[in-house]
N, C-alpha and C positions, 0 to 999 in steps of 0.2 A: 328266201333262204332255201338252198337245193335240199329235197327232198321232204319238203314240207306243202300240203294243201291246206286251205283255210278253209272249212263247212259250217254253217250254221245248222245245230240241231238242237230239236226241242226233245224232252222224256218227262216222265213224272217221277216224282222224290217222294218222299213221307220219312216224318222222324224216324230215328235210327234205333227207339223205340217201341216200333209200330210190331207186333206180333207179326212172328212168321205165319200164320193161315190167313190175316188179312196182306198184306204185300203180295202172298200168294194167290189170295183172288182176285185182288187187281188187277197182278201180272195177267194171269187168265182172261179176266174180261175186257183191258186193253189190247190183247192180240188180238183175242174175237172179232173187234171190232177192226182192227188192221186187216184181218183177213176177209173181212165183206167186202165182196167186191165192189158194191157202191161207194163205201167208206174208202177204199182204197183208192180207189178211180177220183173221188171227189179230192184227196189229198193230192193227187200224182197233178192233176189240175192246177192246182196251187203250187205249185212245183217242189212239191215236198218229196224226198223218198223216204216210203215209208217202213220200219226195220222192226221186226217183232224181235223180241228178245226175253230171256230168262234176269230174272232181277241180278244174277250173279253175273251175267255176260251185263248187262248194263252198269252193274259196279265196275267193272275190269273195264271198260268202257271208258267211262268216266274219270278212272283213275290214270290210263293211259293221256288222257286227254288233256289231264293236268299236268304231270310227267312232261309229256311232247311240247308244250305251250309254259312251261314252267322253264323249260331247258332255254328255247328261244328267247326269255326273257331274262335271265341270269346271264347268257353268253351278249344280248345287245346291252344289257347294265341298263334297262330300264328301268323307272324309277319313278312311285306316283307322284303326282302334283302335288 
């Protein structure tokens, strides 16, 4: 489909109950760890790229993602098994 890439990525979730100061130290401790450079270098190895982001850039994220990949599958009238 023009103007479409397919990527595989990974992120972490938590219920959408989960208090804002814990989500907020995960966010925190999961870049942390993106920005080690060992931790980075180890993932770019595995061919990962790796994307620190704010929980609210990874909502909007995610939400595009379905939008994008929701579109494609309404316009081919896919349809599950």
């Amino acid at each position: 489909m023009p103007g479409y890439e397919a990527i595989g990525w990974y992120g972490v979730g938590a219920p959408k109950s989960t208090p804002t100061e814990i989500i907020d130290k995960l966010n925190n401790e999961i870049n942390a760890v993106l920005a080690n450079p060992t931790s980075k270098a180890r993932l770019i190895g595995l061919g990962a790229d790796p994307m620190s982001m704010t929980s609210s850039d990874f909502g909007k994220f995610m939400f595009d993602e379905t939008e994008k990949w929701g579109k494609v599958i309404r316009e081919a009238n896919i349809k599950p098994d």
